[in-house]
C-alpha positions in Angstrom: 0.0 0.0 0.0 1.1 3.8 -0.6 2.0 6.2 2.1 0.7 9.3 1.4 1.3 12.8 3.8 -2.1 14.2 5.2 -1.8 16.9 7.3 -5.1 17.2 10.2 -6.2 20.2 11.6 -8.5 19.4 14.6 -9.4 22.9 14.2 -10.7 22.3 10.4 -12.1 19.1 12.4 -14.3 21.5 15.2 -15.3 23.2 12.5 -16.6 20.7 10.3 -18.8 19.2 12.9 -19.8 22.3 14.6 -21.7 22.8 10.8 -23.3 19.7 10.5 -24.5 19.6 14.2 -25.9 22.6 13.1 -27.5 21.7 10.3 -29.1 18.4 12.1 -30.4 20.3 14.5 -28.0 20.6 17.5 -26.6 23.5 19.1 -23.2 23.2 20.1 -20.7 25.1 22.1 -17.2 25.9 21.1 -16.1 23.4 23.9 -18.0 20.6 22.9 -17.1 20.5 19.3 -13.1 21.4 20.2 -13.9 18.0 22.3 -15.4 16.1 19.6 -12.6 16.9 17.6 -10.2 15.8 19.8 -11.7 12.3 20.5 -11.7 12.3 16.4 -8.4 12.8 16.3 -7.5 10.8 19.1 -9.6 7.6 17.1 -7.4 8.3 13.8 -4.2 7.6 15.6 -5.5 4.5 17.8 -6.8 2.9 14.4 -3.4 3.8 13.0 -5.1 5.9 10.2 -3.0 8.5 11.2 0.6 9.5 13.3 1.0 12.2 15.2 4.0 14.3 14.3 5.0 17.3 16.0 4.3 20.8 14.9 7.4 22.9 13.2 8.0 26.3 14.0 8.1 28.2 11.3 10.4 30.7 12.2 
């Protein structure tokens, strides 16, 4: 199988979900979707979909 770079923002994440729990109906805070994307991004690495690499300064 290729290895392919993929760079996750659980930002991009929070913000993702905070729009479609809006638009099923749900009104979420800022914590709770920060949360969510956490646990998402939290999942990704413990089914090895993803490896967490630490940020570079770009200086």
């Amino acid at each position: 199988m290729k290895e392919i770079e993929v760079f996750i923002d659980t930002e991009e994440i929070a913000e993702f979900f905070f729009q479609e729990l809006i638009k099923r109906g749900y009104a979420p805070n800022e914590e709770e979707v920060e949360e969510i994307a956490d646990i998402t991004f939290d999942y990704l690495i413990a089914k090895s979909i993803i490896d967490e690499e630490p940020e570079e300064d770009t200086y």
